[in-house]
N, C-alpha and C positions, 0 to 999 in steps of 0.2 A: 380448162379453157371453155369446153361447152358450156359446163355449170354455170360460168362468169355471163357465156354469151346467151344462154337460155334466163337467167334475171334479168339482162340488161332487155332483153326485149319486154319483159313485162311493163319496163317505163318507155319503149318506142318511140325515139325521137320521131317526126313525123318532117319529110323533106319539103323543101320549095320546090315549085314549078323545074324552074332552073337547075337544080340538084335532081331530080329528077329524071329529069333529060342529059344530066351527066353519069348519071348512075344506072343508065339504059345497059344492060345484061351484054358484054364483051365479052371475049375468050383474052389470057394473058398475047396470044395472036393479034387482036384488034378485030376480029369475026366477029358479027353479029350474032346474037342470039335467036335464037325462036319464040314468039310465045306460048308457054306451058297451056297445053289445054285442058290437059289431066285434073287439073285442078276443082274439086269438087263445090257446090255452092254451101258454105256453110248458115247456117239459124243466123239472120242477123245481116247478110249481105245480096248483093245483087248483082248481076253481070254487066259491066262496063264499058261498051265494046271501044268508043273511043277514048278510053282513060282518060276522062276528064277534058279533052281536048288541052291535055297537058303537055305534049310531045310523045308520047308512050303506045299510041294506037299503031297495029301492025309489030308492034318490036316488043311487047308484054300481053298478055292476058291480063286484066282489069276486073276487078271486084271494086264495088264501093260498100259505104257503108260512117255512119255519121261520126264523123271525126273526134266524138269524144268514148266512141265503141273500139274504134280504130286496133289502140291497144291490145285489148283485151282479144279481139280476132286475129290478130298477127300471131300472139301467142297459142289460139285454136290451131292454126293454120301448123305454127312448129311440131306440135301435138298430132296435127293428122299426118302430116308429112313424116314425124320421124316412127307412128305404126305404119308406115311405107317404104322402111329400111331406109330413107333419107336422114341423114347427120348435116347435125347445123357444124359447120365448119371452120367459120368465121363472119366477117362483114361488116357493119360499121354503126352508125346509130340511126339508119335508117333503113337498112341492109341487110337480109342474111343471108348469106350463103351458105350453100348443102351439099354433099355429094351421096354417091351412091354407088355402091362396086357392083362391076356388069358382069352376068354369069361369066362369059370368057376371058375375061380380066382385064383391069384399067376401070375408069370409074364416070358416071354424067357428075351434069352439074346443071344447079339450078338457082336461080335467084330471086329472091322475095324483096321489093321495093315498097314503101309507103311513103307518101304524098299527098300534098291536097293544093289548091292554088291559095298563094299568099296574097293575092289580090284581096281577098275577102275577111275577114274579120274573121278573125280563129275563133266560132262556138263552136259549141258541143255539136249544132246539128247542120252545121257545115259539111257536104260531103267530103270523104277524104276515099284513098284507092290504096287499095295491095295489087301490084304487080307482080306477074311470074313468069320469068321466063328462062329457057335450055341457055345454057353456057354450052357453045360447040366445042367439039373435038373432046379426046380422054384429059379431064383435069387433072389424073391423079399421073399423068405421062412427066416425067422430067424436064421443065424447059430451057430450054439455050442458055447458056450464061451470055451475060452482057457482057461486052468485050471491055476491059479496064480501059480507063481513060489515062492517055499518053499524057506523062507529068513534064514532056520537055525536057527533061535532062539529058547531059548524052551518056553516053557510057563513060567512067574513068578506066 
């Protein structure tokens, strides 16, 4: 599954505005996330501080960087992050998520977002944003089952 999810970022879908601001860094809880500070500036980007004035400012860390590089530094970014014992996990085509097992056990989490505003006519040198931020609480903790949904029947 990595293998799958580590090509699928080499073609990085890149999100709307809107997708974006849905795909703001939750716990399976509904807890906000923090944004990752840790994250180093790679050759090629720049610090963002209000993410684009995309919804993302205060709830990700923000890098931009011109939307037709975009790509190719999400996949730098998997690459530094996983010589930092981070594993890409899962996440979606704009999305990935990572975890990381804590010396005393259980695991963080963290999330990588890209976006750019679709307001603007998608060139190359359109800025576009990776976002990163903490997923609270132990991700790799087992969560609640959902309770089955009553089918109405009665008992015979």
């Amino acid at each position: 599954m990595i293998r799958n999810l580590l090509a699928a970022t080499a073609v990085l879908m890149i999100a709307t505005a809107a997708q974006a601001q849905q795909a703001a860094p939750v716990s399976p809880g509904g807890a906000q996330g923090a944004p990752a500070t840790d994250i180093p500036l790679l050759p090629g980007t720049q610090l963002s501080q209000d993410c684009g004035g995309l919804g993302l400012a205060g709830r990700a860390y923000c890098l931009t960087a011109p939307l037709g590089q975009i790509g190719a530094l999400a996949d730098a970014y998997i690459a530094d992050l996983a010589s930092r014992q981070w594993l890409a996990a899962g996440g979606d085509d704009n999305r990935v998520v990572f975890v990381k097992r804590r010396d005393g056990g259980g695991c963080d989490g963290l999330q990588m977002v890209a976006f750019y505003d679709t307001t603007k006519p998608a060139v190359a040198e359109l800025p576009a944003y990776l976002g990163f931020a903490t997923i609270p609480g132990d991700v790799c903790a087992a969560q609640p089952a959902a309770p089955a949904p009553a089918n109405g029947s009665a008992p015979q």
